[in-house]
VOGURO-754209 format. One record per residue (C-alpha): x, z, y. Coordinates in steps of 0.001 Angstrom, whole numbers, plus 500000, padded with zeros to 6 digits. Last residue first. Layout:
BEGIN
<pt><xx>X</xx><zz>Z</zz><yy>Y</yy></pt>
...
This chain:
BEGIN
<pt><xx>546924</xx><zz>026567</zz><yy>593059</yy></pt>
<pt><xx>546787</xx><zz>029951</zz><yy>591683</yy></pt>
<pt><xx>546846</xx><zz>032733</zz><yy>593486</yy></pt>
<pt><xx>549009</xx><zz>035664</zz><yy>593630</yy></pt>
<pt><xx>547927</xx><zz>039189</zz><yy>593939</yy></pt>
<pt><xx>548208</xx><zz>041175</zz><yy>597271</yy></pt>
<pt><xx>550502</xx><zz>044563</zz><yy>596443</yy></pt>
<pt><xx>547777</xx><zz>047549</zz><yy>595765</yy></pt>
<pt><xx>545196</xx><zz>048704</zz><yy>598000</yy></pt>
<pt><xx>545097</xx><zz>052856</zz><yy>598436</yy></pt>
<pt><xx>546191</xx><zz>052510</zz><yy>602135</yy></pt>
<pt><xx>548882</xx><zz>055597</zz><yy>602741</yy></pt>
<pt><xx>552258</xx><zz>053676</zz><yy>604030</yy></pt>
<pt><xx>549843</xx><zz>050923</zz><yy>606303</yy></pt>
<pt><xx>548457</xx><zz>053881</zz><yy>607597</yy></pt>
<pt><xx>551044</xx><zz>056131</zz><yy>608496</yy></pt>
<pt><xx>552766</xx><zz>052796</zz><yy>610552</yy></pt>
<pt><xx>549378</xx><zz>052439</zz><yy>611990</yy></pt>
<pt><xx>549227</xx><zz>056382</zz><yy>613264</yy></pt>
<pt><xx>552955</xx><zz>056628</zz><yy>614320</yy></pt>
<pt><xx>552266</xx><zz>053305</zz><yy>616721</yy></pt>
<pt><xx>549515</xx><zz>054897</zz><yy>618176</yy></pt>
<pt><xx>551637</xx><zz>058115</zz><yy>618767</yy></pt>
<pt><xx>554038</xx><zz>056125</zz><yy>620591</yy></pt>
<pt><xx>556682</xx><zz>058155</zz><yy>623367</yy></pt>
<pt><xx>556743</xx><zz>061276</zz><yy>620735</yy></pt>
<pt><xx>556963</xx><zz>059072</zz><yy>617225</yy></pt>
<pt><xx>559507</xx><zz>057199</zz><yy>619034</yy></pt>
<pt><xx>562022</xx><zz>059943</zz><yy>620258</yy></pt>
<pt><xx>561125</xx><zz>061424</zz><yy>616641</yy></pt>
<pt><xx>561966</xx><zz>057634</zz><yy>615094</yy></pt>
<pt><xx>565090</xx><zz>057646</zz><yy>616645</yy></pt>
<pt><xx>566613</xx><zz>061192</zz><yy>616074</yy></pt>
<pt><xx>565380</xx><zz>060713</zz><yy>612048</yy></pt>
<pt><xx>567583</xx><zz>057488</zz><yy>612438</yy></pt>
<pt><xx>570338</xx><zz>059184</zz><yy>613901</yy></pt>
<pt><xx>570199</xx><zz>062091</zz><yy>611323</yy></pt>
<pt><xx>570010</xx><zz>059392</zz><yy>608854</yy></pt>
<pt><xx>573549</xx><zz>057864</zz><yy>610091</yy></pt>
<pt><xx>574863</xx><zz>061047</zz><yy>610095</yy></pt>
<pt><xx>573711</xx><zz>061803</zz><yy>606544</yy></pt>
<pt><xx>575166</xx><zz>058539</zz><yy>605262</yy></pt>
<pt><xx>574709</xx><zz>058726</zz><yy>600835</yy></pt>
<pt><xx>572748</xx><zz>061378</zz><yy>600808</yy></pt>
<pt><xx>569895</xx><zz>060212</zz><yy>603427</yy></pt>
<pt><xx>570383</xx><zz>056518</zz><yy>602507</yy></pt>
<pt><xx>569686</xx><zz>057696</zz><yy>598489</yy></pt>
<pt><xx>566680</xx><zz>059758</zz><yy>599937</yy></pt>
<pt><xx>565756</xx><zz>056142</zz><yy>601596</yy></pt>
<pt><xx>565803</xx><zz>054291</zz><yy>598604</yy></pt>
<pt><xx>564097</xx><zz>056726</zz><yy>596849</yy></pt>
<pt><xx>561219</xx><zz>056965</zz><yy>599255</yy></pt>
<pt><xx>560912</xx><zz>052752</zz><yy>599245</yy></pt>
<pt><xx>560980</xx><zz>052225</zz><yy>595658</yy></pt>
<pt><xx>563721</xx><zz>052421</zz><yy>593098</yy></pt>
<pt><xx>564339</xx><zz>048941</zz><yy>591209</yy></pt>
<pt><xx>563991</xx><zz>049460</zz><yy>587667</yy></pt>
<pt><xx>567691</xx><zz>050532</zz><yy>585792</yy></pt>
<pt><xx>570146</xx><zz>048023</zz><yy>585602</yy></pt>
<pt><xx>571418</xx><zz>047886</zz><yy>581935</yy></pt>
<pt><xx>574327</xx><zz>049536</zz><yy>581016</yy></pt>
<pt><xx>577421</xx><zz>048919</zz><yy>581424</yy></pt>
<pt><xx>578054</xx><zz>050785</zz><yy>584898</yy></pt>
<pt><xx>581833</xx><zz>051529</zz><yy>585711</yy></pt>
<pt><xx>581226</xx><zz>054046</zz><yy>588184</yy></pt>
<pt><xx>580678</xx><zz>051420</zz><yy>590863</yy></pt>
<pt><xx>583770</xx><zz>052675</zz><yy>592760</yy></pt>
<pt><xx>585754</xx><zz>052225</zz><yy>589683</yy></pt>
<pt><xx>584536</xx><zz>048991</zz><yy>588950</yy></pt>
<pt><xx>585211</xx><zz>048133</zz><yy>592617</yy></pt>
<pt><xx>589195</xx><zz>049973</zz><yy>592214</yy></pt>
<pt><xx>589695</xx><zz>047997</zz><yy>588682</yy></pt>
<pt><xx>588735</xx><zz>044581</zz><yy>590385</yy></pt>
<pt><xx>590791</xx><zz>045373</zz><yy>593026</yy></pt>
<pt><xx>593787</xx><zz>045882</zz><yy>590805</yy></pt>
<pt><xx>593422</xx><zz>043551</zz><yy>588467</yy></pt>
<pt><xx>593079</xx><zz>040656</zz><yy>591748</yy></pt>
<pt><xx>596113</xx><zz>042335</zz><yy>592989</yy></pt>
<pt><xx>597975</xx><zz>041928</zz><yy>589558</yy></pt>
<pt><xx>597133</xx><zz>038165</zz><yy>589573</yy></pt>
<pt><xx>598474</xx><zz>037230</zz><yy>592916</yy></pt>
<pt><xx>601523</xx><zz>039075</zz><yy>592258</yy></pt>
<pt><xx>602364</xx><zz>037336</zz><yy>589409</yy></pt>
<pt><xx>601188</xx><zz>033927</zz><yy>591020</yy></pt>
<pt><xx>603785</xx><zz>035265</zz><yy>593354</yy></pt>
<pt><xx>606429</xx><zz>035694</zz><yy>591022</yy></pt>
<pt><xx>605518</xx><zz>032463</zz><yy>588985</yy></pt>
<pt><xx>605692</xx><zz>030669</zz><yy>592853</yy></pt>
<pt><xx>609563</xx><zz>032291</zz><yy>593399</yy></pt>
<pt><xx>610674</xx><zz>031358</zz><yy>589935</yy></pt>
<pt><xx>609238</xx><zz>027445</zz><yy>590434</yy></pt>
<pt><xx>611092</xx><zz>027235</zz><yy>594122</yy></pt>
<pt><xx>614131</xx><zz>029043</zz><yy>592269</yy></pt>
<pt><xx>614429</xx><zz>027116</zz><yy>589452</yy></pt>
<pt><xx>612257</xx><zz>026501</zz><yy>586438</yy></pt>
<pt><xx>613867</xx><zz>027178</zz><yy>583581</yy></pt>
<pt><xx>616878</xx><zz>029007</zz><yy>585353</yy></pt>
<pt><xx>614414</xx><zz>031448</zz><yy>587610</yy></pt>
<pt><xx>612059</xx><zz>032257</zz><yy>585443</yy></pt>
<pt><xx>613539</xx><zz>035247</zz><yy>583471</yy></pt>
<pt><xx>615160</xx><zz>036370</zz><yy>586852</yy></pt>
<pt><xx>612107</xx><zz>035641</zz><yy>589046</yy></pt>
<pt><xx>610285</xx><zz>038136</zz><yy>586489</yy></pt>
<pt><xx>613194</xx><zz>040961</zz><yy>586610</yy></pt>
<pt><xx>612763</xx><zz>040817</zz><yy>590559</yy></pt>
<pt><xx>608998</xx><zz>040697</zz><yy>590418</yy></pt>
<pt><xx>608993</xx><zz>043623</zz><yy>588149</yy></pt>
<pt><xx>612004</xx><zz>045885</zz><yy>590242</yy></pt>
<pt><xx>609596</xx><zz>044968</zz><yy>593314</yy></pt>
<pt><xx>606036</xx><zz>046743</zz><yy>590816</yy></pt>
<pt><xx>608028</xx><zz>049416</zz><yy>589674</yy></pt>
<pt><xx>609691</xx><zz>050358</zz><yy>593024</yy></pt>
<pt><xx>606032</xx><zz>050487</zz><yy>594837</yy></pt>
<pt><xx>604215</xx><zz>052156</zz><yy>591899</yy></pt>
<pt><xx>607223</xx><zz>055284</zz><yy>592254</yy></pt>
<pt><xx>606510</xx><zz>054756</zz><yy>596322</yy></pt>
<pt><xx>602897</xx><zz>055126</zz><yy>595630</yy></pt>
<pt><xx>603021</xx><zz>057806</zz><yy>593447</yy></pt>
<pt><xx>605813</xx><zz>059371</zz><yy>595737</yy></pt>
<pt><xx>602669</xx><zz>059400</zz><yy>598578</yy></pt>
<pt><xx>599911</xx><zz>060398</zz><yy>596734</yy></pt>
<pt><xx>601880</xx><zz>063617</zz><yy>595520</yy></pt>
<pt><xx>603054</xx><zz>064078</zz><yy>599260</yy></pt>
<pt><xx>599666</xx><zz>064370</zz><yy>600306</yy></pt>
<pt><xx>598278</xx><zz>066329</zz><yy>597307</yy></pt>
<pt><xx>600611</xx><zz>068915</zz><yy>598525</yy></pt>
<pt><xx>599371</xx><zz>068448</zz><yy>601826</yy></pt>
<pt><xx>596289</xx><zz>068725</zz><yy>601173</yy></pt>
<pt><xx>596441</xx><zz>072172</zz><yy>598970</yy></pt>
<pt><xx>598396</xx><zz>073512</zz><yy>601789</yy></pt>
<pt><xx>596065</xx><zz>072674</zz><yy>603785</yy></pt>
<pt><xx>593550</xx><zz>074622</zz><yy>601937</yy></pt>
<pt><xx>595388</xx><zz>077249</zz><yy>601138</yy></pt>
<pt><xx>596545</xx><zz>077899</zz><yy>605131</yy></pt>
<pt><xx>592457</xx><zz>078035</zz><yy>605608</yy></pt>
């Protein structure tokens, strides 16, 4: 247990003076920028290319942190996964909130059988999706 926190909080503290290290670089940037800018344009002009700057490194940055989320996918999209997939994915992906749900549909199952016996067979009727017609 001691390890283990101290594992956090030395990853803690490394977070931290990377953020403060990105913090300096990013104000000594905008500083230097305003500088460069500053007697061509003058200081209204310096201050927007500094926050148009800004502007555009945020919008880098977020875009890098959703691709990265997304596991930077390049590929095509594989086939849509059906219903049971979908809901294993739910399962993995918020186990509380599928815990809840399981909680829910017990309490209902229990108060409606009837209800239970539809909903089972609407899920196990052999027909296929209803075609399209033709007008």
């Amino acid at each position: 247990m001691k390890a283990i926190l101290r594992k956090l909080l030395v990853g803690l503290i490394a977070a931290a003076t990377i953020a403060a290290a990105a913090s300096v670089l990013v104000v000594s940037a905008g500083f230097a920028l305003y500088a460069v800018v500053r007697d061509p344009l003058g200081p209204a002009g310096a201050a927007a290319v500094v926050a148009l700057a800004a502007a555009i490194l945020a919008a880098l940055v977020a875009f890098g942190f959703e691709r990265w989320a997304n596991g930077f996918k390049t590929a095509k999209p594989e086939a849509e996964p059906d219903l049971v997939q979908r809901l294993v994915a739910m399962a993995k992906d918020r186990p509380i909130v599928s815990v809840g749900a399981l909680i829910g549909a017990a309490t209902l199952a229990i108060r409606n059988p009837a209800l239970v016996a539809i909903v089972v067979k609407a899920f196990l009727d052999p027909k296929g999706p209803p075609s399209k017609r033709a007008k």
